[in-house]
N, CA, C and O atoms as a GROMACS GRO file, in nm:
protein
  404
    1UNK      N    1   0.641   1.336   0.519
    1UNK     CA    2   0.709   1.209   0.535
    1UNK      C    3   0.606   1.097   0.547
    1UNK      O    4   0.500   1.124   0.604
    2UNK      N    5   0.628   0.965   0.495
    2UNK     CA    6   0.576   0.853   0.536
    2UNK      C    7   0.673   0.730   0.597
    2UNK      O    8   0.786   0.700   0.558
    3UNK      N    9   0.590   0.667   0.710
    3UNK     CA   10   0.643   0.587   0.738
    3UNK      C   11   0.603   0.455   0.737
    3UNK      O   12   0.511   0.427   0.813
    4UNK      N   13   0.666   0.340   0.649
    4UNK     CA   14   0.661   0.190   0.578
    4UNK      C   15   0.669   0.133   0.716
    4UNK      O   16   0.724   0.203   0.800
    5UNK      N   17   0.619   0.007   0.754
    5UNK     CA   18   0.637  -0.054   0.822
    5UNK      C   19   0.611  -0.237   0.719
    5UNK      O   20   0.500  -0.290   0.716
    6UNK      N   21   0.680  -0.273   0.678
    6UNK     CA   22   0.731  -0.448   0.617
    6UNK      C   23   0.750  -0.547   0.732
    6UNK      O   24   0.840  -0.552   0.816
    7UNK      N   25   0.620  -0.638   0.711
    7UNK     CA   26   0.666  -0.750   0.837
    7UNK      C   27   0.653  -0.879   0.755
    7UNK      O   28   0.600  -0.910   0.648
    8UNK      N   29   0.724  -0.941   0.851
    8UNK     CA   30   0.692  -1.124   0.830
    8UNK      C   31   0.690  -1.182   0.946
    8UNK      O   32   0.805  -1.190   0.990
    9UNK      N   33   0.621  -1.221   1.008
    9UNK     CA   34   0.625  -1.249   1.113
    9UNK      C   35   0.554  -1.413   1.176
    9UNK      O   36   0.431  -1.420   1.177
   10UNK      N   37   0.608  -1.494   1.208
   10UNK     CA   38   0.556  -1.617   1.232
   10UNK      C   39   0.468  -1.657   1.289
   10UNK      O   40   0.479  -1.620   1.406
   11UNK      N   41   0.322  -1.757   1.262
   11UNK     CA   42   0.228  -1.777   1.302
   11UNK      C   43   0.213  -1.892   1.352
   11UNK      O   44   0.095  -1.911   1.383
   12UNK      N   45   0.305  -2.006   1.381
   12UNK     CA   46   0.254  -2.170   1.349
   12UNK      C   47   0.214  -2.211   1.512
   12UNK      O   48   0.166  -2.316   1.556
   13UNK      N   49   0.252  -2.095   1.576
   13UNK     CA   50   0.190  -2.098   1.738
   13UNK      C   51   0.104  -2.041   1.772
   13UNK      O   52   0.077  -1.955   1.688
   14UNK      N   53  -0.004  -2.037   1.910
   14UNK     CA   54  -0.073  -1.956   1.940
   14UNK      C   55   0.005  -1.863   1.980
   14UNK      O   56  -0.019  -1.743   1.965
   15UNK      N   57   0.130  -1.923   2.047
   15UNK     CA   58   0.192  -1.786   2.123
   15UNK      C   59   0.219  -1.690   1.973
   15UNK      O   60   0.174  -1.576   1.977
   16UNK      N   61   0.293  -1.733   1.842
   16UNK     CA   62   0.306  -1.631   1.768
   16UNK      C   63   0.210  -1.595   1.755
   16UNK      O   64   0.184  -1.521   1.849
   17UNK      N   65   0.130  -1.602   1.688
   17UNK     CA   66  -0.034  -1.561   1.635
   17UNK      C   67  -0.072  -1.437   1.700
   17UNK      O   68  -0.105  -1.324   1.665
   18UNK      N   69  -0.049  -1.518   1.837
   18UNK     CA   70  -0.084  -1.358   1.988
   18UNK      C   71   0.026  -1.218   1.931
   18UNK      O   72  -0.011  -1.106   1.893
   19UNK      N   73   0.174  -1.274   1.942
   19UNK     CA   74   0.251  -1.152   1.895
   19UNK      C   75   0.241  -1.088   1.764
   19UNK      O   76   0.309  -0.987   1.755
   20UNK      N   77   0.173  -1.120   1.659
   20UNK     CA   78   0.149  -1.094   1.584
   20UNK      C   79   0.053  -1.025   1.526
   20UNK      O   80   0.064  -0.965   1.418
   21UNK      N   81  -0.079  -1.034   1.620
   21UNK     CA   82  -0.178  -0.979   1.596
   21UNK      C   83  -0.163  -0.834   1.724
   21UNK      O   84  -0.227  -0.729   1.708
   22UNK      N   85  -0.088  -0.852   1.820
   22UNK     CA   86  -0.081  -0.707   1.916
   22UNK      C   87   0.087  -0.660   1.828
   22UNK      O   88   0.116  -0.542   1.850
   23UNK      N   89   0.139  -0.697   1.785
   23UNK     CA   90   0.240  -0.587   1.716
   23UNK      C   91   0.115  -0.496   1.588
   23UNK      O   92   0.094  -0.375   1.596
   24UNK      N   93   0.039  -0.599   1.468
   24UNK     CA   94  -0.060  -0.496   1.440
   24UNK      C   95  -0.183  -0.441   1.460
   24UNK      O   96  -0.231  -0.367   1.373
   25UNK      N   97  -0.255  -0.471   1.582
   25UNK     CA   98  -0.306  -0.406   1.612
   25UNK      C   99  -0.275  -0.227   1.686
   25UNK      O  100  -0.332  -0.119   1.670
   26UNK      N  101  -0.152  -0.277   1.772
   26UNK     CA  102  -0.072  -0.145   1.800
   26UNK      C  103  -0.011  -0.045   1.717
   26UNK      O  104   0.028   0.067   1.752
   27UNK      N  105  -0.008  -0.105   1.586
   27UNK     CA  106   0.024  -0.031   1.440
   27UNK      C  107  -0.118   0.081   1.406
   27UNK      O  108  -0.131   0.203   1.394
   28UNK      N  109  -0.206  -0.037   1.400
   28UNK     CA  110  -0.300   0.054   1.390
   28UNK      C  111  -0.351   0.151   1.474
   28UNK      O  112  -0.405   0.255   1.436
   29UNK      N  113  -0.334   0.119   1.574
   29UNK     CA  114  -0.359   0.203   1.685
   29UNK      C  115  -0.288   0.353   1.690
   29UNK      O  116  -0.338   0.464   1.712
   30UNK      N  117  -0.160   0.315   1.661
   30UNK     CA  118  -0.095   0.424   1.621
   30UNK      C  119  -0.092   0.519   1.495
   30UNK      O  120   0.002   0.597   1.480
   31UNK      N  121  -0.213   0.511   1.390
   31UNK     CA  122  -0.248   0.576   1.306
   31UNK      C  123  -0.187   0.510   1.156
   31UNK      O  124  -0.191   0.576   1.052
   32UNK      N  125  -0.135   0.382   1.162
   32UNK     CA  126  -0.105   0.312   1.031
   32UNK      C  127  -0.212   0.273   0.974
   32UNK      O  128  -0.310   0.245   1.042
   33UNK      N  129  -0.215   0.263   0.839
   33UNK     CA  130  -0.305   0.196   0.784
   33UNK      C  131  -0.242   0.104   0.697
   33UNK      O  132  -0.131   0.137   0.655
   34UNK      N  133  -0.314  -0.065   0.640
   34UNK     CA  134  -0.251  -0.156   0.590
   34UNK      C  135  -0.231  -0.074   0.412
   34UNK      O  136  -0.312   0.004   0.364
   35UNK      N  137  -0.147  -0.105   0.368
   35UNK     CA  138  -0.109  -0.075   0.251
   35UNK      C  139  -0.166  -0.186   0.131
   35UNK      O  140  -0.227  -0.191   0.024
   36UNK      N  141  -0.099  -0.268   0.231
   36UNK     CA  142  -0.064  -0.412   0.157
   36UNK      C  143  -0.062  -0.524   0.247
   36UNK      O  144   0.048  -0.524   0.303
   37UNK      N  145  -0.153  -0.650   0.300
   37UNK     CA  146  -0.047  -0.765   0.361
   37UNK      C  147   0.081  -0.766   0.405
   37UNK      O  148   0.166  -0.788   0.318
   38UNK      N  149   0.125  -0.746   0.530
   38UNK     CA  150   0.184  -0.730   0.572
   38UNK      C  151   0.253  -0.634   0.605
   38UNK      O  152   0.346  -0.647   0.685
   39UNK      N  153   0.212  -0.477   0.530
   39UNK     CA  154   0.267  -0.416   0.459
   39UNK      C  155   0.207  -0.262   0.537
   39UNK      O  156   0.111  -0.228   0.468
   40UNK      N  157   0.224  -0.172   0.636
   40UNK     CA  158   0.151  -0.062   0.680
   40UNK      C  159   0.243   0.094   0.622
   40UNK      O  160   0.358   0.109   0.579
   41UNK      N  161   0.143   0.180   0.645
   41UNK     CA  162   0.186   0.269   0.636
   41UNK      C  163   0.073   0.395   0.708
   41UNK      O  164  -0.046   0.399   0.742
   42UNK      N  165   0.236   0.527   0.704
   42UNK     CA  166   0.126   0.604   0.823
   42UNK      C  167   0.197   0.750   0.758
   42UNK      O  168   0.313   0.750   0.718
   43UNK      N  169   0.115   0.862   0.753
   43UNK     CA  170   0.158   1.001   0.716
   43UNK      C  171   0.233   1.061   0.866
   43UNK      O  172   0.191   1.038   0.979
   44UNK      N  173   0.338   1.133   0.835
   44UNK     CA  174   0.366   1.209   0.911
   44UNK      C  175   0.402   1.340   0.883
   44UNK      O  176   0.441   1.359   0.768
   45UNK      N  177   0.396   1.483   0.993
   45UNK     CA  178   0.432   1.576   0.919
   45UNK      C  179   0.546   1.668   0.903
   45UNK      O  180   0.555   1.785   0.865
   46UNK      N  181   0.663   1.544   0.959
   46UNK     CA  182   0.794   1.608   0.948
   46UNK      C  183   0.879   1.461   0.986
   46UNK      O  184   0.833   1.360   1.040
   47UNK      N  185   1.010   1.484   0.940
   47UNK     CA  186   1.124   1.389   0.973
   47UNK      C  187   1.115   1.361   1.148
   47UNK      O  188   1.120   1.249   1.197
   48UNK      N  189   1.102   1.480   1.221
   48UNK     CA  190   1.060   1.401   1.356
   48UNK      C  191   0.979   1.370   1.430
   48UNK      O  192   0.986   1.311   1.539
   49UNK      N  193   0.866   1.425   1.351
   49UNK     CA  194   0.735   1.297   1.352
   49UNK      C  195   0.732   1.200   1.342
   49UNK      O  196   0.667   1.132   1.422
   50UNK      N  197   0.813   1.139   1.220
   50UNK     CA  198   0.858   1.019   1.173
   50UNK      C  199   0.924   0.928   1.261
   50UNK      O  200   0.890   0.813   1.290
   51UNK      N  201   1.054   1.014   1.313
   51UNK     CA  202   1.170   0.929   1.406
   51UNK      C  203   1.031   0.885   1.532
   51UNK      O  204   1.024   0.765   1.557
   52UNK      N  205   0.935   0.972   1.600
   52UNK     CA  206   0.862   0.931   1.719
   52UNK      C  207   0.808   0.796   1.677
   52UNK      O  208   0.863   0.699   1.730
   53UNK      N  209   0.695   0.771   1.579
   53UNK     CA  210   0.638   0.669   1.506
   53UNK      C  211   0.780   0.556   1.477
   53UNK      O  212   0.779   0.454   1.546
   54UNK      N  213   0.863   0.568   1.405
   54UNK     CA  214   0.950   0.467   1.426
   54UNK      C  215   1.002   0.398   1.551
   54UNK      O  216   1.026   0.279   1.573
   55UNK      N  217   1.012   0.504   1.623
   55UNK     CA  218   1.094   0.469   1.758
   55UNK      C  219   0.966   0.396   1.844
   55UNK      O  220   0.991   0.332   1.946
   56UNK      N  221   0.861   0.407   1.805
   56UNK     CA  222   0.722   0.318   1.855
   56UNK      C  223   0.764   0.179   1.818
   56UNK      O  224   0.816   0.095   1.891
   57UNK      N  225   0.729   0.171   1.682
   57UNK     CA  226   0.762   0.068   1.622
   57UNK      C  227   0.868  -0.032   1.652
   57UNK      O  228   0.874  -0.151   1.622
   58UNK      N  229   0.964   0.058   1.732
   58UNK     CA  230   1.118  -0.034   1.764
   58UNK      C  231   1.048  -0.111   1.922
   58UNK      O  232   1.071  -0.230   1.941
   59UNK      N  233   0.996  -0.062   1.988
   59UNK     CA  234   0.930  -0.083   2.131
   59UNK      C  235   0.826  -0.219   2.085
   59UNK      O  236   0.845  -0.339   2.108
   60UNK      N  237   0.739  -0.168   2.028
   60UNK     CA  238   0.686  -0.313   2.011
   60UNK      C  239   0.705  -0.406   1.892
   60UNK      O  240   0.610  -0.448   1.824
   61UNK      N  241   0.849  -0.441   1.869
   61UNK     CA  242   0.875  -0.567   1.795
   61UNK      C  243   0.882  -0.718   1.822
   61UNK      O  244   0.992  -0.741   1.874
   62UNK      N  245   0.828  -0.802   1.812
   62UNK     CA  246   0.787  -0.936   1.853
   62UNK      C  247   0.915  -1.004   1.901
   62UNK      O  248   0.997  -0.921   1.940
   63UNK      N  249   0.941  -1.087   1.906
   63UNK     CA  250   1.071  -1.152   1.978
   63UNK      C  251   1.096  -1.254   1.835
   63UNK      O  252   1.213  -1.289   1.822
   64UNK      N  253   1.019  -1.292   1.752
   64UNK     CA  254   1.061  -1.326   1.605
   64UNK      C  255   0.999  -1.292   1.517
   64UNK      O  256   0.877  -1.277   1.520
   65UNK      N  257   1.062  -1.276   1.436
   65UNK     CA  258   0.988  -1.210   1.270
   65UNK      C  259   1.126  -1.151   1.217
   65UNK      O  260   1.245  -1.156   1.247
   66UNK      N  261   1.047  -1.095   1.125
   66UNK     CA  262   1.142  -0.971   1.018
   66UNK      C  263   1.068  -0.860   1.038
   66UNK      O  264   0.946  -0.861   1.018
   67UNK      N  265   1.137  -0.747   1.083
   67UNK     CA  266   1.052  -0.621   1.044
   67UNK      C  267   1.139  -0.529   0.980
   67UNK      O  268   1.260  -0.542   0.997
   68UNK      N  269   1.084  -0.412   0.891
   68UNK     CA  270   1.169  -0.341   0.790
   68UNK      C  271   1.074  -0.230   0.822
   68UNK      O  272   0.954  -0.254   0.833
   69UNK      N  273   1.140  -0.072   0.841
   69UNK     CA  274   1.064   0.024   0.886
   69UNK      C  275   1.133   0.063   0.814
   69UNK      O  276   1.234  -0.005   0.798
   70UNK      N  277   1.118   0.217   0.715
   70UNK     CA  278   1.138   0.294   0.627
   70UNK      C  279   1.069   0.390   0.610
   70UNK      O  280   0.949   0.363   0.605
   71UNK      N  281   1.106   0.548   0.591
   71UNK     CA  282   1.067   0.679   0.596
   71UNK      C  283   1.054   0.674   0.403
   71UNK      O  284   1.108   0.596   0.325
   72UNK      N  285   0.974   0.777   0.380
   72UNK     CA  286   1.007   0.826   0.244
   72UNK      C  287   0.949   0.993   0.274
   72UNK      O  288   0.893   1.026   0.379
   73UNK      N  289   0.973   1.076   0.171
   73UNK     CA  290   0.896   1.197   0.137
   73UNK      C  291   0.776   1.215   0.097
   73UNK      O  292   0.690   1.126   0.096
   74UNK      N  293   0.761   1.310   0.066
   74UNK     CA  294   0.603   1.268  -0.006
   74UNK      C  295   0.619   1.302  -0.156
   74UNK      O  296   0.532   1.270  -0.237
   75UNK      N  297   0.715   1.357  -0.183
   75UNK     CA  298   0.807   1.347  -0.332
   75UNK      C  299   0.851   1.216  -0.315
   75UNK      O  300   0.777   1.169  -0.402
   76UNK      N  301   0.897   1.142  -0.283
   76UNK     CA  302   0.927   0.965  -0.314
   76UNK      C  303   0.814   0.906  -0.286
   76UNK      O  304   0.768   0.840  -0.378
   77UNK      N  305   0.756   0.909  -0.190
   77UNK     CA  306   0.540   0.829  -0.257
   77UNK      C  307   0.480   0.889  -0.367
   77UNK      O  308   0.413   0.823  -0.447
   78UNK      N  309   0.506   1.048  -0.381
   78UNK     CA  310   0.438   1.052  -0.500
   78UNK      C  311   0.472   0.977  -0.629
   78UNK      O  312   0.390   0.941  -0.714
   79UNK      N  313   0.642   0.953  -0.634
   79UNK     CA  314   0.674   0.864  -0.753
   79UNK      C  315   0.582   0.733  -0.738
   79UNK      O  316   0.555   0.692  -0.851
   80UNK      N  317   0.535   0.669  -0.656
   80UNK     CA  318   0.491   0.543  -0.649
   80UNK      C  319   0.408   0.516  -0.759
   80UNK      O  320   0.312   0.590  -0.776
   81UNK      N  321   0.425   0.439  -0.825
   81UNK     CA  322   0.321   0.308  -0.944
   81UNK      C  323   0.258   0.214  -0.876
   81UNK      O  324   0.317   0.132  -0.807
   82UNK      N  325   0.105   0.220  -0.892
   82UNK     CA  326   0.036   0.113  -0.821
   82UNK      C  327  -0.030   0.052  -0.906
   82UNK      O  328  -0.108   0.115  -0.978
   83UNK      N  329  -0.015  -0.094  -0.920
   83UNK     CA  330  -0.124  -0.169  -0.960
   83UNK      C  331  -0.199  -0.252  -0.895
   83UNK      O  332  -0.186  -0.298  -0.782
   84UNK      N  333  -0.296  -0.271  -0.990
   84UNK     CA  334  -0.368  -0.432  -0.979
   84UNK      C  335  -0.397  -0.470  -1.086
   84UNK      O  336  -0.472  -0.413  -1.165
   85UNK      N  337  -0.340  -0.570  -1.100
   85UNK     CA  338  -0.341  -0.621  -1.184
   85UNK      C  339  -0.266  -0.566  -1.301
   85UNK      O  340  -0.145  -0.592  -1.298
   86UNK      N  341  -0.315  -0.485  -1.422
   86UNK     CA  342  -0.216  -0.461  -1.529
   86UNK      C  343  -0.296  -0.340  -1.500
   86UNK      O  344  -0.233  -0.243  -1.542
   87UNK      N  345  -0.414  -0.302  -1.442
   87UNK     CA  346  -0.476  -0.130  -1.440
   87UNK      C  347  -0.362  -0.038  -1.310
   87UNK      O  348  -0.321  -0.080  -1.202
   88UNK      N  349  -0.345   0.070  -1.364
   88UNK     CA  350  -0.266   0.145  -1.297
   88UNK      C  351  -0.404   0.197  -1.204
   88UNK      O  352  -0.513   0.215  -1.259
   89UNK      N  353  -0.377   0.224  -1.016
   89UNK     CA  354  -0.424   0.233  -0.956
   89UNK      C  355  -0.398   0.391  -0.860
   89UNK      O  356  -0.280   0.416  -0.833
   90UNK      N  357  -0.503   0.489  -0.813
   90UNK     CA  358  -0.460   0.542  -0.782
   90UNK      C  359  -0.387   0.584  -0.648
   90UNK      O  360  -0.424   0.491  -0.577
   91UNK      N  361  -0.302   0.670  -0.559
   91UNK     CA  362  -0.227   0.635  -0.442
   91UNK      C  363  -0.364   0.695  -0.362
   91UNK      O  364  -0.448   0.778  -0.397
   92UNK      N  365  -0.344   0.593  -0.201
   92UNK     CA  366  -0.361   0.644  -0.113
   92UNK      C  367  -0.413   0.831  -0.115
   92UNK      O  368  -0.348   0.908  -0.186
   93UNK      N  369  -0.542   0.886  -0.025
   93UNK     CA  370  -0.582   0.997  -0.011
   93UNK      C  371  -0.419   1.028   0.107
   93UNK      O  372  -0.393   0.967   0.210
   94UNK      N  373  -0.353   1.120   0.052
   94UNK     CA  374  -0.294   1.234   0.170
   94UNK      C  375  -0.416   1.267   0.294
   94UNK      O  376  -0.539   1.274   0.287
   95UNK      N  377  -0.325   1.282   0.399
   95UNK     CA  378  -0.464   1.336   0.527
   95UNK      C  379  -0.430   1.501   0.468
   95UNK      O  380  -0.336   1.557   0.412
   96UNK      N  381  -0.551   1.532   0.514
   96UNK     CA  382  -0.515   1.695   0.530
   96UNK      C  383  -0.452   1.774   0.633
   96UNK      O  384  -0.485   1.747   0.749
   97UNK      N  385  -0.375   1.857   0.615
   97UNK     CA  386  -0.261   1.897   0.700
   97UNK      C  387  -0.328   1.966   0.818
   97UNK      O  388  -0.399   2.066   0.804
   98UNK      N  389  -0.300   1.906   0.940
   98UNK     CA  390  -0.363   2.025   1.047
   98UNK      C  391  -0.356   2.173   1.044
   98UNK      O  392  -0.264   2.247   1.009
   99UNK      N  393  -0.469   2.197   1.086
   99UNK     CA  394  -0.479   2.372   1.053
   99UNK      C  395  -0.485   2.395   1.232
   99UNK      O  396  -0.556   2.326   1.306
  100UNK      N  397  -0.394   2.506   1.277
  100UNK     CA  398  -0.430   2.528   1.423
  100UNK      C  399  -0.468   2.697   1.397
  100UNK      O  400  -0.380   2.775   1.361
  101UNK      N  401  -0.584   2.733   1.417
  101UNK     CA  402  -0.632   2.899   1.431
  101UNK      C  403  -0.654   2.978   1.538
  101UNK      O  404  -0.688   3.095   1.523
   0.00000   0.00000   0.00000
């Protein structure tokens, strides 16, 4: 599973600026990495892996913005098309799956 995290979130204050930069820094903290501007994403290794990481995400949401959180498979990222520009780009490295021995 992966989990999308989509923000917009308002800056024209210090106070936003502040909520904005500890909603992603706590993203990252929590093992997201930026995708895209505005745009994170984080591997997980099951649907309720996923729900924990989301249900993070619901805890620290700013008091304004837009946020859009979304699961996929790793059969629906693998469909993903990436560009830049008009060169097709390749996806994100998968982590490697924990091994416990």
């Amino acid at each position: 599973m992966w989990v999308f995290v989509f923000y917009d979130l308002p800056t024209e204050t210090e106070k936003q600026r502040k909520a904005a930069t500890e909603f992603r820094k706590l993203m990252l903290k929590d093992g997201f990495t930026m995708f895209q501007f505005s745009m994170y994403i984080r591997p997980c290794a099951s649907r309720e892996n996923a729900d924990v990481h989301t249900k993070r995400v619901k805890q620290w949401l700013p008091a304004e913005g837009h946020v859009v959180v979304m699961s996929l498979t790793d059969k629906q990222f693998g469909m993903m098309e990436i560009f830049y520009g008009r060169e097709p780009q390749s996806k994100p490295e998968e982590p490697d799956q924990l091994t416990l021995f």
